[in-house]
C-alpha positions as CSV (number, residue, x, y, z in Angstrom):
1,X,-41.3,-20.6,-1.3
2,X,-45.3,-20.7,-1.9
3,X,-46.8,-17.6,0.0
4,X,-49.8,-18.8,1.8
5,X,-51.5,-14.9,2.3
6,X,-53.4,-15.0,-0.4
7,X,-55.1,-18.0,-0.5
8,X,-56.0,-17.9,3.2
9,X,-57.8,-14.3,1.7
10,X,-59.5,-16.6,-0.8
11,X,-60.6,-18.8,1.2
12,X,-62.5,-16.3,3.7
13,X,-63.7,-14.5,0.7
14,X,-65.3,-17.6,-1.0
15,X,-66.9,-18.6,2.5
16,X,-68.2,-15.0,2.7
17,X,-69.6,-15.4,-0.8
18,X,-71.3,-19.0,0.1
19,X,-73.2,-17.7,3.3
20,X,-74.4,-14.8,1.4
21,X,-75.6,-16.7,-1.6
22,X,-77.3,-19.7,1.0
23,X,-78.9,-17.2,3.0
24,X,-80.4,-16.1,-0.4
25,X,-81.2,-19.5,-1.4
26,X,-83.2,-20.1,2.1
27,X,-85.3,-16.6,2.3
28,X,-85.9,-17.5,-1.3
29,X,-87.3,-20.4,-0.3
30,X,-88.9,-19.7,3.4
31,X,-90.7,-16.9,1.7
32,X,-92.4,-19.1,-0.8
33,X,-93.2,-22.2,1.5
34,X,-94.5,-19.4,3.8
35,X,-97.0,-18.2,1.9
36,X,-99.1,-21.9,1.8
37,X,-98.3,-22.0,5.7
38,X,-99.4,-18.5,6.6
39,X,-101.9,-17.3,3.8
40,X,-103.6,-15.1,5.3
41,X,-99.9,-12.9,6.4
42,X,-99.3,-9.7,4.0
43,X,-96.0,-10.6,1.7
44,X,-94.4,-8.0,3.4
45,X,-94.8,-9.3,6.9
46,X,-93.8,-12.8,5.2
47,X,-90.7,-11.1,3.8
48,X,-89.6,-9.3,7.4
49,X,-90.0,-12.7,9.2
50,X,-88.7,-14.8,6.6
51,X,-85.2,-12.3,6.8
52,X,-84.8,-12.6,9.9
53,X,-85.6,-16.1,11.1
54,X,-82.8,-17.0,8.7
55,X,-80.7,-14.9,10.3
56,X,-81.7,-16.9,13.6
57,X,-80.3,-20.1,11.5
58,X,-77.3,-19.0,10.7
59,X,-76.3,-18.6,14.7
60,X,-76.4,-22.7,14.4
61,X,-75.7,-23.2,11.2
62,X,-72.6,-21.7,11.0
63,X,-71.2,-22.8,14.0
64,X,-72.2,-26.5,13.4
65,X,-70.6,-26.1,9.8
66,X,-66.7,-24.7,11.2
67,X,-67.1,-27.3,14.2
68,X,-67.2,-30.4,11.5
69,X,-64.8,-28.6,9.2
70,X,-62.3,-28.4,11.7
71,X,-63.0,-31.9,13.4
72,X,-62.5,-32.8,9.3
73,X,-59.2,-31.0,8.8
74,X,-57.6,-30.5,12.4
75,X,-58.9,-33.7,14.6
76,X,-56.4,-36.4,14.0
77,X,-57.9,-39.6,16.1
78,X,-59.2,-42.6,15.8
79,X,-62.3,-43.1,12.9
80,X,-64.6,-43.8,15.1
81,X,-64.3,-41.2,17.9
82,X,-64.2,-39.2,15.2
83,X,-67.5,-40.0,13.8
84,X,-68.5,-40.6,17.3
85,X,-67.8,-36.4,17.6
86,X,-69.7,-35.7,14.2
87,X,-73.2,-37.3,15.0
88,X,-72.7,-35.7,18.6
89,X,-71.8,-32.0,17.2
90,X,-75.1,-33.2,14.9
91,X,-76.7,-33.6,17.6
92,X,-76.2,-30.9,19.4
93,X,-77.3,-28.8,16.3
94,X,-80.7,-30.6,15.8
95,X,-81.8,-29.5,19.6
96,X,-80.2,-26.0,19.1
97,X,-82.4,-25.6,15.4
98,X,-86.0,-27.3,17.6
99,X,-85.0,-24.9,20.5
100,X,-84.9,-22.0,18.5
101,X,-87.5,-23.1,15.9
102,X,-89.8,-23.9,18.9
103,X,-89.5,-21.9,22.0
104,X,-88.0,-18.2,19.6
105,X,-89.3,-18.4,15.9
106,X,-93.1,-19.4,16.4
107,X,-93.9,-17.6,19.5
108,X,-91.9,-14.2,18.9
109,X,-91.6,-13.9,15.0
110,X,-94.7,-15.4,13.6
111,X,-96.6,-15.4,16.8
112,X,-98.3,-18.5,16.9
113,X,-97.8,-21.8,17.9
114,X,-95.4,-24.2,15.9
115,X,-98.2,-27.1,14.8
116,X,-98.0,-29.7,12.8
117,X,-99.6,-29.4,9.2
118,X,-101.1,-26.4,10.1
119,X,-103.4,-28.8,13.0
120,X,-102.0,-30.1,15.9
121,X,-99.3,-28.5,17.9
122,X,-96.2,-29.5,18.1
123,X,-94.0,-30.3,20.9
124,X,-90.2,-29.6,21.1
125,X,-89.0,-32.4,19.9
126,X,-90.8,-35.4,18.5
127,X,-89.3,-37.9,15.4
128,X,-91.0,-35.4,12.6
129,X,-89.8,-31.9,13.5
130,X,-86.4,-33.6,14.1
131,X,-86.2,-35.2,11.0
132,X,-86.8,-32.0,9.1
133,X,-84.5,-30.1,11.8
134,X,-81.7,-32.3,10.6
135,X,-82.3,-32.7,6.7
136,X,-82.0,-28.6,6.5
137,X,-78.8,-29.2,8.4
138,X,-77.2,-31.5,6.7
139,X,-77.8,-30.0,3.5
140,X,-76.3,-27.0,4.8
141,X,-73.8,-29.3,5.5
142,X,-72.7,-30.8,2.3
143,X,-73.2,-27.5,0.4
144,X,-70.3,-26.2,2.4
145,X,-68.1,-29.8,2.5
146,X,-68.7,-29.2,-1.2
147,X,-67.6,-26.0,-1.3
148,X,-64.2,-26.3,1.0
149,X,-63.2,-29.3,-0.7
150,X,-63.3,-27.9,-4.1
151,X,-61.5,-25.2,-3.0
152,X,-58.5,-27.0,-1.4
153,X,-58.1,-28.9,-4.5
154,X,-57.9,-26.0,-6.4
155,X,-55.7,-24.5,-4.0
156,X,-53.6,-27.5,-4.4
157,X,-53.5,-27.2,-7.9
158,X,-51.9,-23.7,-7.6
159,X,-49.9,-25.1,-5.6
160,X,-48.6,-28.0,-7.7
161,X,-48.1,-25.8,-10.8
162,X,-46.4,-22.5,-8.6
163,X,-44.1,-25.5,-7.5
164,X,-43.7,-26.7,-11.2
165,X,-42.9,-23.4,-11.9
166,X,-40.2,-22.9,-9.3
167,X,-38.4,-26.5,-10.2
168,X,-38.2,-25.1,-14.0
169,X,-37.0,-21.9,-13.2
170,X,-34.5,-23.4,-10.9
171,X,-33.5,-26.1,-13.5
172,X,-33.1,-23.7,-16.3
173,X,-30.8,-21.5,-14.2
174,X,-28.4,-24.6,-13.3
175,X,-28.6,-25.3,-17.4
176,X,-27.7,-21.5,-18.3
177,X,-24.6,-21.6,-15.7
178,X,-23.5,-24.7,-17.3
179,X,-23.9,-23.2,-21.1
180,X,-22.4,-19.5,-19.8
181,X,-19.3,-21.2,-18.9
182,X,-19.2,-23.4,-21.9
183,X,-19.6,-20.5,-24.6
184,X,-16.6,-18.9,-22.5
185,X,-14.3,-21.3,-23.1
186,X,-14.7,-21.6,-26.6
187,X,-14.2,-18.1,-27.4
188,X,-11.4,-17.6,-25.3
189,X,-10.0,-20.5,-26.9
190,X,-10.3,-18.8,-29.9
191,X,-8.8,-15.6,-28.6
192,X,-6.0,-17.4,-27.2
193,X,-5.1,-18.5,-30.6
194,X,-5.4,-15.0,-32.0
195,X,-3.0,-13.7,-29.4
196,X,-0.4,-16.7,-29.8
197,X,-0.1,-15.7,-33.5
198,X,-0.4,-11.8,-32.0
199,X,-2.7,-10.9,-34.4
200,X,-3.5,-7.2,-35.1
201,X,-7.3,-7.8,-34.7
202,X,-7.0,-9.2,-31.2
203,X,-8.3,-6.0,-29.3
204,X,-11.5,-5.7,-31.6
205,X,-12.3,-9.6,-31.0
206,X,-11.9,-8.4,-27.3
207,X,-14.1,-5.6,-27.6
208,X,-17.0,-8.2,-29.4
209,X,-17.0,-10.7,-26.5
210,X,-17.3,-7.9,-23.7
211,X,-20.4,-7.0,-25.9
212,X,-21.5,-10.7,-26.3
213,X,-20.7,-11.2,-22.2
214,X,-22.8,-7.9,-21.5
215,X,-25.5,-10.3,-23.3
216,X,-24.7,-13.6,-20.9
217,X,-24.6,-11.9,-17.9
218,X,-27.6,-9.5,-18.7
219,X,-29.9,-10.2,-21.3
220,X,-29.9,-13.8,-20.6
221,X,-30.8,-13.6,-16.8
222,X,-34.0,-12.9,-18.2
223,X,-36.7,-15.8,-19.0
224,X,-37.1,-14.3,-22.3
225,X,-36.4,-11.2,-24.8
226,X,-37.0,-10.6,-28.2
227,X,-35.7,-12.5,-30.9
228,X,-34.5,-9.6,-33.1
229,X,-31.8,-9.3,-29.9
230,X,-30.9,-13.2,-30.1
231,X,-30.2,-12.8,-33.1
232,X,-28.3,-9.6,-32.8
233,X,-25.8,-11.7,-30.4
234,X,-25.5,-14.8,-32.9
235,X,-24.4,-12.2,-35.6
236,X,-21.8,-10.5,-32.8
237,X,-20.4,-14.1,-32.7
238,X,-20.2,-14.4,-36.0
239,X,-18.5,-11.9,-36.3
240,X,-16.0,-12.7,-34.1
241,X,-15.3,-16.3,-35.7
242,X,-14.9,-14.4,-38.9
243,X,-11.8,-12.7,-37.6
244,X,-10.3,-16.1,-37.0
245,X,-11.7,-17.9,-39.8
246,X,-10.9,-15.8,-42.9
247,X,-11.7,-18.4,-45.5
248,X,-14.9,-19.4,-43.7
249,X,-17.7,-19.3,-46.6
250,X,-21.2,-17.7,-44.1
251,X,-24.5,-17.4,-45.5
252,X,-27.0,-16.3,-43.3
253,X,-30.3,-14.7,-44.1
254,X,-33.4,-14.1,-42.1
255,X,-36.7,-13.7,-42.1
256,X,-38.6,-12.4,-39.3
257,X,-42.1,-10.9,-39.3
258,X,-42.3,-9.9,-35.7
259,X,-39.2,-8.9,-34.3
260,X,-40.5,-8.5,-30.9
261,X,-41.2,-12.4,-30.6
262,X,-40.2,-13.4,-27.0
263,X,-37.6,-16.2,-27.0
264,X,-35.8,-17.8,-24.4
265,X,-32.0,-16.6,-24.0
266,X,-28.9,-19.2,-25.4
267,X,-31.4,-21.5,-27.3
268,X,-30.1,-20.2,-30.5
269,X,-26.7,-19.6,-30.4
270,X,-25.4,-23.1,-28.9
271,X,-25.7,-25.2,-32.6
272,X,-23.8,-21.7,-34.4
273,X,-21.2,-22.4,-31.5
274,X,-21.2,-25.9,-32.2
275,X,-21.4,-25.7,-35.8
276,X,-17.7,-23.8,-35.7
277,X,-16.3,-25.3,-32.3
278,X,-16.7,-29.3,-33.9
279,X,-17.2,-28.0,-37.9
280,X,-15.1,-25.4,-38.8
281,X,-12.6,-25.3,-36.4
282,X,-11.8,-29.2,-37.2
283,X,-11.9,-28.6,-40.9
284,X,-9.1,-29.1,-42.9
285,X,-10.0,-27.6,-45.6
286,X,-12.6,-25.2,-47.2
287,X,-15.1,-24.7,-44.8
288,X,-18.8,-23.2,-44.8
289,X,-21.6,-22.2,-42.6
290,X,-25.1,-22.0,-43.8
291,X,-27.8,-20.3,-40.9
292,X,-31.4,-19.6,-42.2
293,X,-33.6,-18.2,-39.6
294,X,-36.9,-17.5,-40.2
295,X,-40.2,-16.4,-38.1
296,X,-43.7,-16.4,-39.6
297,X,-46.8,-16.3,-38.0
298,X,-45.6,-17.7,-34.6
299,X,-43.2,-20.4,-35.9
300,X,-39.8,-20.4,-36.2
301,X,-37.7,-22.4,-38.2
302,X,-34.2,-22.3,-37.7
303,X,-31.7,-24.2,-39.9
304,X,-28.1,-24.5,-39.8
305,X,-25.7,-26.9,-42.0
306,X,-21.9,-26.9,-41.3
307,X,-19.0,-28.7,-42.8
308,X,-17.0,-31.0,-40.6
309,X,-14.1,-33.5,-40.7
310,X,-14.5,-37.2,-40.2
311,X,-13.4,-36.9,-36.6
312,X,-15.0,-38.7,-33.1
313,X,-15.8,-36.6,-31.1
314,X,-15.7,-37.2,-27.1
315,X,-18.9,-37.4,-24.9
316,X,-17.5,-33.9,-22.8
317,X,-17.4,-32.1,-26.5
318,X,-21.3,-32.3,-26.5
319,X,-22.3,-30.6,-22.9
320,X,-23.9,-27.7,-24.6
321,X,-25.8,-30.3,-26.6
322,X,-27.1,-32.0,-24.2
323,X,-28.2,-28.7,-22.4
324,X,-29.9,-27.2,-25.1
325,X,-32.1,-30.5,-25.7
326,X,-33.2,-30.1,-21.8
327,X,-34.1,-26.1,-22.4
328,X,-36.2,-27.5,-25.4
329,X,-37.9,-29.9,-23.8
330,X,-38.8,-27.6,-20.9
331,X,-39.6,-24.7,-22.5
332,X,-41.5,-25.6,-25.5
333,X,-42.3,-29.2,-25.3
334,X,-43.7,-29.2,-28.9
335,X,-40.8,-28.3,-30.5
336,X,-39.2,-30.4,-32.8
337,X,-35.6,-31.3,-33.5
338,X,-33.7,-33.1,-36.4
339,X,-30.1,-33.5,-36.3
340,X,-28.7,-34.9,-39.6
341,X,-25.0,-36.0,-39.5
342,X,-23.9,-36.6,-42.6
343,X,-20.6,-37.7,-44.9
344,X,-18.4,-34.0,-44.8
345,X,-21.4,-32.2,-43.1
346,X,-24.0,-31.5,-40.5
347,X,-27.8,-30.1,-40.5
348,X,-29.9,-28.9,-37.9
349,X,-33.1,-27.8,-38.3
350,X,-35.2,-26.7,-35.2
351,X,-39.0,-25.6,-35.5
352,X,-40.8,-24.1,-32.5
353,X,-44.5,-23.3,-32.4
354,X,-44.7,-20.3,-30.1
355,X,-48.4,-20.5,-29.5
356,X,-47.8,-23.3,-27.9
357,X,-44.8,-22.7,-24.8
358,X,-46.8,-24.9,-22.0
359,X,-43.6,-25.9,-19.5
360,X,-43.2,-29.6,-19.2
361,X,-41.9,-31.0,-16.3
């Protein structure tokens, strides 16, 4: 579930910063108009009227931004009653700005009388003074549309990718629960043959998968660990098939130059599973079991090659298959895989670039 608090902080905090960088922008520029429409005033007097006339303003100016805001976001009627209520909230603003341009600001703060160029006085309103009245509000206006808008659609944004987020996470868990279960089976399988025959090295093979389920249930409940513990668990299985398999021919070497390399759980392990649950276990004959992992400079290359018999296998034999190809593809979309099944064998080889793990969805 998105938590709303903190953007509604943003979003307060942003239209804090915005009225305290406009009301910068307009002394800035009251001040220096000023000073060609009251030349003989000291700077400092110019200054001290131009602060606080813009305050005056913002009492319209602020009120007339929210009202449009919320007829823009809130009002849901027809168009045009609803434009209808914008030029009248306009309106309403453009006599508020004369009235307190005319009757307040003049008389009180610069203590004269409003004229026009400097000549002819001014009356409250006329077409000229309510043209100008309305061109500093609606700029005003559209700095703050401006404003809102770009922030919603970066809200939205957020939003989108917190969902993303959220759908992968929840995808990935369905996809582990799937491959827990199916790494399970197969070793109990295994075990179940080991007791049938009641061999003597049963208890030890149990003691290996209540360290490798330790690993399921714990390490890989995590989004990620380090690879030097991935690869700790393939070796425990290993190690466990070679208790069955006694004639199994293993060669694994690796390479790694940072250990600490956060990996996603299960990635590795599912093609050594598959390499002995459809390879070695269906192999009349000599089998073997090549695994080369290696890790430099971000990029792994992993490469397994298996012997196998010249059997079909069934479509529910390659679940774990299947799943792995999804964590892939979610996880590091720039991966790439080649699967190479071949007369008496079959190669793997699986490169991930790790400065590059953007989720895909």
């Amino acid at each position: 579930m998105i938590n709303l608090k903190p953007y509604k902080r943003s979003k307060w905090q942003i239209h804090l910063l915005f009225w305290i960088l406009y009301y910068i922008l307009e002394v800035y520029l009251d001040f220096y108009w000023s000073r060609y429409q009251f030349p003989d005033f000291q700077w400092s007097v110019r200054l001290q009227n131009t602060l606080i006339l813009e305050l005056g303003y913002l009492l319209i100016k602020i009120p007339l931004a929210y009202s449009l805001l919320y007829v823009f976001e809130k009002i849901h009627i027809k168009e045009i009653f609803k434009y209808l209520l914008y030029i009248f909230i306009v309106i309403t603003a453009v006599f508020g700005h004369r009235f307190l341009t005319h009757y307040i600001i003049y008389p009180y703060i610069y203590g004269v009388t409003e004229t026009l160029d400097g000549k002819y006085p001014s009356g409250f309103i006329n077409g000229y003074v309510a043209f100008n009245s309305f061109m500093d509000l609606i700029f005003m206006v559209g700095l703050i549309f401006g404003v809102e808008i770009t922030r919603q659609k970066n809200l939205l944004k957020e939003q989108i990718s917190q969902l993303k987020s959220e759908k992968l996470d929840q995808e990935l868990t369905m996809l582990k629960a799937q491959i827990n279960p199916h790494f399970l089976f197969n070793t109990l399988n295994n075990i179940y043959g080991m007791a049938l025959k009641k061999a003597d090295e049963t208890p030890d093979v149990i003691l290996q998968l209540s360290k490798i389920m330790r690993y399921n249930i714990y390490e890989a409940a995590e989004k990620s660990i380090s690879i030097a513990k991935d690869i700790e668990n393939i070796k425990d299985f290993i190690q466990i098939q070679k208790i069955r398999h006694r004639h199994l021919i293993i060669n694994f070497t690796e390479d790694i130059d940072h250990p600490s390399q956060e990996i996603s759980p299960l990635i590795l392990i599912q093609f050594v599973e598959n390499a002995f649950k459809h390879g070695v276990s269906e192999s009349l004959g000599e089998a073997f079991i090549t695994i080369d992992i290696r890790l430099k400079n971000g990029i792994l290359t992993y490469f397994i090659e298996n012997s196998k018999e010249e059997i079909l296998h069934t479509h529910s034999t390659k679940i774990g298959q299947k799943n792995i190809r999804r964590q892939l593809e979610l996880l590091y979309p720039q991966h790439t895989l080649s699967v190479a099944d071949q007369s008496g064998r079959y190669i793997v080889t699986l490169t991930i670039d790790f400065h590059d793990t953007t989720p895909s969805l």
